[in-house]
MDTraj code that builds the backbone (N, CA, C; nanometers):
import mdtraj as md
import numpy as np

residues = "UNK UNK UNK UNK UNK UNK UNK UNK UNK UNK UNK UNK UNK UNK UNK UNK UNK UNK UNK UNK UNK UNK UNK UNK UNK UNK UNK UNK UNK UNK UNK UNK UNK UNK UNK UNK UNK UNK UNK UNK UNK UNK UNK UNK UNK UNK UNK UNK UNK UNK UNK UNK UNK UNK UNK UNK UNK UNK UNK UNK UNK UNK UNK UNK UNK UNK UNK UNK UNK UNK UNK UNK UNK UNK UNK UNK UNK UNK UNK UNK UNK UNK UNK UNK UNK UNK UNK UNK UNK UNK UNK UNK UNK UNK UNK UNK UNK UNK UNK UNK UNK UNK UNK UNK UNK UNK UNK UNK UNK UNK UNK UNK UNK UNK UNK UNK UNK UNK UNK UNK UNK UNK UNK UNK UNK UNK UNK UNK".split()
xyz = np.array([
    [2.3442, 2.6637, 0.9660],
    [2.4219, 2.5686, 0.8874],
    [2.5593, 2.6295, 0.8589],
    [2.6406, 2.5335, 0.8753],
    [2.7709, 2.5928, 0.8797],
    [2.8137, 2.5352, 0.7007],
    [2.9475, 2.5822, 0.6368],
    [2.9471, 2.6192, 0.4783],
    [3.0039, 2.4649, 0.4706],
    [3.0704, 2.4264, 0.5496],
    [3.0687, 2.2384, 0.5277],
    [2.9827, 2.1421, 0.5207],
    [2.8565, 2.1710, 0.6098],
    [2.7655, 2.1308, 0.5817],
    [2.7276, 2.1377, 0.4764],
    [2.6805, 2.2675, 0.4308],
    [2.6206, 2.3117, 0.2688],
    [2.6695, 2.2486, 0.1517],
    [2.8304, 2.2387, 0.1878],
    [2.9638, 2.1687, 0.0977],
    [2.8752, 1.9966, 0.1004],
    [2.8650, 1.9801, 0.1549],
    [2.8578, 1.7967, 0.1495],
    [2.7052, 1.7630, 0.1026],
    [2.6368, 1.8557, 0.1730],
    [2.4744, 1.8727, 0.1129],
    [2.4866, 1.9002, -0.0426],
    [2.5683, 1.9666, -0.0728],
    [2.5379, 2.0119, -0.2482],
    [2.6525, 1.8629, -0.3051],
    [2.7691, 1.8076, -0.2722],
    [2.8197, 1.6942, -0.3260],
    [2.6923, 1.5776, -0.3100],
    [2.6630, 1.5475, -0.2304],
    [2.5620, 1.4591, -0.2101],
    [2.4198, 1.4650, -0.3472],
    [2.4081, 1.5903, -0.3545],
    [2.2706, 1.6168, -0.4271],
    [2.3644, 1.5891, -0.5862],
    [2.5036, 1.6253, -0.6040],
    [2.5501, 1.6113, -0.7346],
    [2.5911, 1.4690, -0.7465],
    [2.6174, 1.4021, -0.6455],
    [2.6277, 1.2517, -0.6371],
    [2.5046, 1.1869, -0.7065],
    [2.3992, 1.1705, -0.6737],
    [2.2489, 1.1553, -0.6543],
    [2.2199, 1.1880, -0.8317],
    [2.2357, 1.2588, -0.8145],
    [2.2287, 1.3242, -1.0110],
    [2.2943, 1.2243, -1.0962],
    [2.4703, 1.2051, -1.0820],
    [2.4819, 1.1752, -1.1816],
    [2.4189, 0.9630, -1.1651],
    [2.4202, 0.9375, -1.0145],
    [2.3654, 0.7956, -1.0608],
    [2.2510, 0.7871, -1.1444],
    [2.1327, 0.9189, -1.0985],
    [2.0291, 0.9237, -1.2033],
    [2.0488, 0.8531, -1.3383],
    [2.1473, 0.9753, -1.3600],
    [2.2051, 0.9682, -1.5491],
    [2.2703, 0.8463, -1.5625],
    [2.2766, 0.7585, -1.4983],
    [2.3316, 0.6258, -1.5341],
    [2.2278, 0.4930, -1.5342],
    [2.0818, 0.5325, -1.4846],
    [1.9656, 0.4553, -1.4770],
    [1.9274, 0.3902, -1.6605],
    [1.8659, 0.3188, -1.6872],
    [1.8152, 0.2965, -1.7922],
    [1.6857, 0.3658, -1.8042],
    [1.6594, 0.4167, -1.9167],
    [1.5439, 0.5218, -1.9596],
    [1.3980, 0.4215, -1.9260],
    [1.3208, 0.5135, -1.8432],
    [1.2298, 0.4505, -1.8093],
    [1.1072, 0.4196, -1.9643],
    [1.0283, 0.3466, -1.9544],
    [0.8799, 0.3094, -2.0523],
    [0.8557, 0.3994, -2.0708],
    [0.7567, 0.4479, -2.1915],
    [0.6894, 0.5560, -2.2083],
    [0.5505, 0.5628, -2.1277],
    [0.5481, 0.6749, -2.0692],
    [0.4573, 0.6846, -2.0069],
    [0.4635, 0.6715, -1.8349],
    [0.5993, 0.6061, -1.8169],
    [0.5931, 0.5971, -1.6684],
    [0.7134, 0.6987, -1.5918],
    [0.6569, 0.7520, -1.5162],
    [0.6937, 0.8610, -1.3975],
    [0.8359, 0.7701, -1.2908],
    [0.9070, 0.9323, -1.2526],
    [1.0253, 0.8114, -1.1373],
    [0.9331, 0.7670, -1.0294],
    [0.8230, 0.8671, -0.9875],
    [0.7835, 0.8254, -0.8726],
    [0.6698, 0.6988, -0.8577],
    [0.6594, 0.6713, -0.9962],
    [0.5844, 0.5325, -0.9815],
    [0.6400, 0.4253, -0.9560],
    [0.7520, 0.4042, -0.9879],
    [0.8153, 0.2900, -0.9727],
    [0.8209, 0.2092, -0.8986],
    [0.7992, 0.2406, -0.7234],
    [0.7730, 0.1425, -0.6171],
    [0.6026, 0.1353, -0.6194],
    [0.5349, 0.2002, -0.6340],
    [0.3858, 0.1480, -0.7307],
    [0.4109, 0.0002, -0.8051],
    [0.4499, 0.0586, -0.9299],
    [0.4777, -0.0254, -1.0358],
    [0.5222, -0.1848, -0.9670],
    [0.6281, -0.2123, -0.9275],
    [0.7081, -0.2804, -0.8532],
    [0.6346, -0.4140, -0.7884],
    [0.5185, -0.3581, -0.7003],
    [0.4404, -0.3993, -0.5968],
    [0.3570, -0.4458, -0.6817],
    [0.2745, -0.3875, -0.8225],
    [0.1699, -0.4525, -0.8529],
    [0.2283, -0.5315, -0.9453],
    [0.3576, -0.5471, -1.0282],
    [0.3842, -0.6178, -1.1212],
    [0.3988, -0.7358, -1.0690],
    [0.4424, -0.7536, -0.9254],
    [0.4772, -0.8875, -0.8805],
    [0.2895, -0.9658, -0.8918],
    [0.2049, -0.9078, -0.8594],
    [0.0786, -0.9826, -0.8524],
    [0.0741, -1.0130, -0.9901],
    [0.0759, -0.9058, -1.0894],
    [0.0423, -0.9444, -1.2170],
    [0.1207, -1.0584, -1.2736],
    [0.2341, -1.0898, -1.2367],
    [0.3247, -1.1728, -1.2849],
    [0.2671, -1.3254, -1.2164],
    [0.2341, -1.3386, -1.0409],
    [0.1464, -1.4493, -1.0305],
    [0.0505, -1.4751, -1.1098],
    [-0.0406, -1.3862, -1.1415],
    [-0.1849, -1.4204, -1.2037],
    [-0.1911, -1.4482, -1.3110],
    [-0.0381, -1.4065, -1.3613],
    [-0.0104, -1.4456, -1.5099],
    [0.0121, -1.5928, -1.5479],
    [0.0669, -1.6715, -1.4082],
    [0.0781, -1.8169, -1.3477],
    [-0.0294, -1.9157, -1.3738],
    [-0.1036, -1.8279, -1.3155],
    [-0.2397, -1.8844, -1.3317],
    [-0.3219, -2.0579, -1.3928],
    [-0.3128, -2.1105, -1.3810],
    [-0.3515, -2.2295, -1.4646],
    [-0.5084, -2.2162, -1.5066],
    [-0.5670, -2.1248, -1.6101],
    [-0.7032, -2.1019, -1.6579],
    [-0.7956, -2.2230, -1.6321],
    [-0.7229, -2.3099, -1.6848],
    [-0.8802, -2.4563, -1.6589],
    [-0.8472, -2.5342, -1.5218],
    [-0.8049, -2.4753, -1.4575],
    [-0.7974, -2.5187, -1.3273],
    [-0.9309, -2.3747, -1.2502],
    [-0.9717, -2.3247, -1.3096],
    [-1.0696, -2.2137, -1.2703],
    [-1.2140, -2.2735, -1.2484],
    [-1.2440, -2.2442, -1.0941],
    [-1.3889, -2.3296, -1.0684],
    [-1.5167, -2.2271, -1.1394],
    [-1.5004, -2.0443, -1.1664],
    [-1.5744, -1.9887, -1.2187],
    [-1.5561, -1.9393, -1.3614],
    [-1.6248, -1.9327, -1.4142],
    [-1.6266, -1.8401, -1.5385],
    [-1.7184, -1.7346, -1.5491],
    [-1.7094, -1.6182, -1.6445],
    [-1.8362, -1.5128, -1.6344],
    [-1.7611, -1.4750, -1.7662],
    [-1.8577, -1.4495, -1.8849],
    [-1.8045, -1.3875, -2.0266],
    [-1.8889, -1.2602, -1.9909],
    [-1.8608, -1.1678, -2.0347],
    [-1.9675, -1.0273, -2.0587],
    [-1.9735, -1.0015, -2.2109],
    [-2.0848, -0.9678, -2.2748],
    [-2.0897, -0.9288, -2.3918],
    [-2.1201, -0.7704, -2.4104],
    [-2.0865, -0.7139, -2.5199],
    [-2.1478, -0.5731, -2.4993],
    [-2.2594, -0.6012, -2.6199],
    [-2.4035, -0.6152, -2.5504],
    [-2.4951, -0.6330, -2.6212],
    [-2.5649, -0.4669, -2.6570],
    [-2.6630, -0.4822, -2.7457],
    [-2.7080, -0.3942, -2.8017],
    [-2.8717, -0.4495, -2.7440],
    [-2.9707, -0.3725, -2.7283],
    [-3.0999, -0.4398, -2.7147],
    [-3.2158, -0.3498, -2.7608],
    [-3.2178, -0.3043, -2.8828],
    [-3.3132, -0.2268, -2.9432],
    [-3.4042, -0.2126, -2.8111],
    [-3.5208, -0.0926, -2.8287],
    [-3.5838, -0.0255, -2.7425],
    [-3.6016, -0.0500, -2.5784],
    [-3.4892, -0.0768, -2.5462],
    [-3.4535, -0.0788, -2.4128],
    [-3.3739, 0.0209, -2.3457],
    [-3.3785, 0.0563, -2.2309],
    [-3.3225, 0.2169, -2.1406],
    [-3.1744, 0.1679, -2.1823],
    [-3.0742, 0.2647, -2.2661],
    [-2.9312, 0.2519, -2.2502],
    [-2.9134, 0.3075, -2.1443],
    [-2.7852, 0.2950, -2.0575],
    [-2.6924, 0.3460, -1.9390],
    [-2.6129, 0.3783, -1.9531],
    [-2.5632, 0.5375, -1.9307],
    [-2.4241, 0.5612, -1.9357],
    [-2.3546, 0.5898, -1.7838],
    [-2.2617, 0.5660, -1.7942],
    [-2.1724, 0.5619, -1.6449],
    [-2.0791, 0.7010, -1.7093],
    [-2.0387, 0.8134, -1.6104],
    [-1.9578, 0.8449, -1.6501],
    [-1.8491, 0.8833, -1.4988],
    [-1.7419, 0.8559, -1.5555],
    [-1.6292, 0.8458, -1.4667],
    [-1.5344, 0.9139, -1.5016],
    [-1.4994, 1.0749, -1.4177],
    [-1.4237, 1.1810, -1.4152],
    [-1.2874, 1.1362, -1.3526],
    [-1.2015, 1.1626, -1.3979],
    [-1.0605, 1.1002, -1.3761],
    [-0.9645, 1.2507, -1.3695],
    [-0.8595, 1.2333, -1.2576],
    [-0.8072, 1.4146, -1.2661],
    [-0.7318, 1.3498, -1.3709],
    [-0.6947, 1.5089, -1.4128],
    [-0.6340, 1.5386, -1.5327],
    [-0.5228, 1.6529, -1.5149],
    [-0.4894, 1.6389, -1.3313],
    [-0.3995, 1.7522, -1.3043],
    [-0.2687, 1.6975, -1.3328],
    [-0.1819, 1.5650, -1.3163],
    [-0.0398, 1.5477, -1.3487],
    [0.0565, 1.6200, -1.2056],
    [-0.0041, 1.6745, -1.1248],
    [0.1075, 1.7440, -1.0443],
    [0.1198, 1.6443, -0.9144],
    [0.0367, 1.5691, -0.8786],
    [0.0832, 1.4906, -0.7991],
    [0.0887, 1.3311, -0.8133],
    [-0.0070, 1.3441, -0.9021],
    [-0.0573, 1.1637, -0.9826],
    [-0.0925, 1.1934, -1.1132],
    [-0.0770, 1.1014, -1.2088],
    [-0.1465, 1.0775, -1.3610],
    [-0.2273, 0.9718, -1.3610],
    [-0.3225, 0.9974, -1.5015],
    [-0.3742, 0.8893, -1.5575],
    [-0.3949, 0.8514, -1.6732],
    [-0.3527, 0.7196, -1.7023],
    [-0.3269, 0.6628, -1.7882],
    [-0.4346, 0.5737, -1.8860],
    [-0.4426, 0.5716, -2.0257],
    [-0.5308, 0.4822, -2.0909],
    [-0.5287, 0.3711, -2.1612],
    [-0.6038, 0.2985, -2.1703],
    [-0.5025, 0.1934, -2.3263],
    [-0.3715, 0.1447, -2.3082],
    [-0.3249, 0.1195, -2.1845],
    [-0.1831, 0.0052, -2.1720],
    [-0.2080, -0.0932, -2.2071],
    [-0.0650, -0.1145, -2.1929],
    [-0.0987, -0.3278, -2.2901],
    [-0.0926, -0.3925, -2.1630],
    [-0.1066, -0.4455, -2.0537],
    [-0.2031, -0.4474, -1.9190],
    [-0.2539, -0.4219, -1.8793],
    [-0.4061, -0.4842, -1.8034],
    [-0.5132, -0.4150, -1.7263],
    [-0.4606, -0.3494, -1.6345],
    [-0.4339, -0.2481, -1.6031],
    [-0.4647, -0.1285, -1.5100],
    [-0.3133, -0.0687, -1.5066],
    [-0.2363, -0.0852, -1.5882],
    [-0.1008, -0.0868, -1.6235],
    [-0.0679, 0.0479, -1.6603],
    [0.0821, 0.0781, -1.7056],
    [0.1364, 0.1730, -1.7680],
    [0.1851, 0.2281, -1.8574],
    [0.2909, 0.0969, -1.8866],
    [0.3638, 0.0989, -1.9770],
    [0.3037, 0.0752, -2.0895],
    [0.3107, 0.1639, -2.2190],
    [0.2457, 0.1982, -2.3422],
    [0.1183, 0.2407, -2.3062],
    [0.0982, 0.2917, -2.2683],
    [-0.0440, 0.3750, -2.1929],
    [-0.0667, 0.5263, -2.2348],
    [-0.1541, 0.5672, -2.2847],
    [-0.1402, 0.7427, -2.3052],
    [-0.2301, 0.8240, -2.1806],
    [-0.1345, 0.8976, -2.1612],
    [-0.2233, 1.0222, -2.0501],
    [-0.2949, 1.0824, -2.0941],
    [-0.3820, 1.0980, -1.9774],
    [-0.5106, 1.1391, -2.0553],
    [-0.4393, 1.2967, -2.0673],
    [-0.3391, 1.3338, -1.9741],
    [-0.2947, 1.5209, -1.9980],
    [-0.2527, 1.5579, -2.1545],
    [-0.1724, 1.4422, -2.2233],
    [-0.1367, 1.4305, -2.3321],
    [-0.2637, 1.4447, -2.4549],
    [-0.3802, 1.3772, -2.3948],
    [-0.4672, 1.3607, -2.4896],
    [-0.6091, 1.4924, -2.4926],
    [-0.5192, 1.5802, -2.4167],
    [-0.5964, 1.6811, -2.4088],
    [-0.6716, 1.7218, -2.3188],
    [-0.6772, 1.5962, -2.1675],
    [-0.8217, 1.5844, -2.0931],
    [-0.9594, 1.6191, -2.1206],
    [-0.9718, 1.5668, -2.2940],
    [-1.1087, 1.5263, -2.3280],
    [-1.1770, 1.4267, -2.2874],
    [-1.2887, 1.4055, -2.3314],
    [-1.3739, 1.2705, -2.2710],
    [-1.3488, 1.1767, -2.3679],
    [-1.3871, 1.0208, -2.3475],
    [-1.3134, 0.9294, -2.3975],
    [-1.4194, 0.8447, -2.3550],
    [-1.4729, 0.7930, -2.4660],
    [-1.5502, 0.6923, -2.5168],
    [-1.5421, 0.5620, -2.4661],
    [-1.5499, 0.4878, -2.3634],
    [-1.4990, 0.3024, -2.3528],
    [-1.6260, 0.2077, -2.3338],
    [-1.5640, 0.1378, -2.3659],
    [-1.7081, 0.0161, -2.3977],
    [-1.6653, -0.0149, -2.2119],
    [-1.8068, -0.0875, -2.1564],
    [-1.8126, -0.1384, -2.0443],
    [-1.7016, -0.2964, -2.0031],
    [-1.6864, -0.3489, -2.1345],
    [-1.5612, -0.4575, -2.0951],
    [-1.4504, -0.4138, -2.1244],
    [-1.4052, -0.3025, -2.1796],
    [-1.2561, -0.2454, -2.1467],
    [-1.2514, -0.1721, -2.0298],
    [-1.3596, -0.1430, -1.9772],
    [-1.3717, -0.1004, -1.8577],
    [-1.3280, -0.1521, -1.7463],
    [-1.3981, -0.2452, -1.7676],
    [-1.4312, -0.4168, -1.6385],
    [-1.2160, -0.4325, -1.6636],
    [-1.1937, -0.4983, -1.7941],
    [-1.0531, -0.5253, -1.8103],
    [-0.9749, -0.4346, -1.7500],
    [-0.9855, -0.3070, -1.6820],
    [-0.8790, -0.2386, -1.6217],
    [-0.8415, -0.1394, -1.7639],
    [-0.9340, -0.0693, -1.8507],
    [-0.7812, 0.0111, -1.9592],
    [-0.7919, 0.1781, -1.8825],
    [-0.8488, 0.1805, -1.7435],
    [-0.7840, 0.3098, -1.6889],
    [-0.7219, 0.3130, -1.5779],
    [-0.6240, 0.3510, -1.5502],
    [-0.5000, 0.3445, -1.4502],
    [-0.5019, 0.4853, -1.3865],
    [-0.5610, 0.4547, -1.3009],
    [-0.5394, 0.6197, -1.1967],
    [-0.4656, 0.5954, -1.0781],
    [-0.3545, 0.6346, -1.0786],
    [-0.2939, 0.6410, -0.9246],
    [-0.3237, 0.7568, -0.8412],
    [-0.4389, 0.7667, -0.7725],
    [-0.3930, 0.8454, -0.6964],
    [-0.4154, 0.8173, -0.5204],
])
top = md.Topology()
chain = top.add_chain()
for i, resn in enumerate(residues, 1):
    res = top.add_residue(resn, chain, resSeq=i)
    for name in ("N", "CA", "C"):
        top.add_atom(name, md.element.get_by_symbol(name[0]), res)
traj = md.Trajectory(xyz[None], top)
C-alpha cells in the first residue's frame, strides 16, 4: 500500500464517523447492527398491525390454568447470554421486538420466570 492510499483510507473512515455522529440516537436497547433486522421485520409487523380482527376465520384463547393434582410442565429455554455477536432481549412493547426490551446481559444472565402465554406472545427476542 502506497501512503495515498492509506491517506484516503483513513479520510474515508473519518468521513464515515462523523455521518455516524449526525444519525439520531438509536431506542434503548437496540444495536447498529440490528437495524436491517429491525427494518425487515417491522414492515410485517406494521401489515399485521392492518389486520382487520373480525374478518379472522380462526380464533384460539390460551389460558394459564392451574389444575390441582395434575403433572405440572416446565419447559426450559437457554438463550446465549454472550452479546459479542447477537443479544437477547425481554419484555419489549412488541412480540418478539426490541425497542424497550431489557437484555438479558444487563439483567445479569439469570433465569427468568415466564408464564407460557408471554411466551406463545413473542416476549423473547433472540437474534441469532
Amino acid at each position: 500500500m502506497n501512503i495515498a492510499l492509506i491517506k484516503r483510507m483513513m479520510d474515508a473512515c473519518y468521513q464515515a464517523k462523523r455521518v455516524r455522529d449526525l444519525l439520531p440516537a438509536l431506542p434503548d436497547g437496540v444495536l447498529p447492527s440490528f437495524i436491517q433486522y429491525l427494518d425487515a421485520i417491522q414492515t410485517y409487523r406494521d401489515k399485521m398491525k392492518k389486520f382487520k380482527g373480525e374478518k379472522c376465520t380462526e380464533r384460539h384463547e390460551y389460558h394459564d390454568v392451574v389444575r390441582p393434582g395434575k403433572k405440572r410442565v416446565l419447559i426450559v429455554k437457554q438463550v446465549a447470554g454472550q452479546g459479542a455477536m447477537y443479544d437477547t432481549h425481554l419484555f419489549s412493547k412488541e412480540p418478539s421486538g426490541v425497542e424497550g426490551g431489557r437484555s438479558i446481559i444487563d439483567m445479569g444472565n439469570m433465569p427468568i420466570l415466564v408464564t407460557p402465554n408471554e411466551y406463545r406472545d413473542g416476549i423473547i427476542r433472540s437474534m441469532q
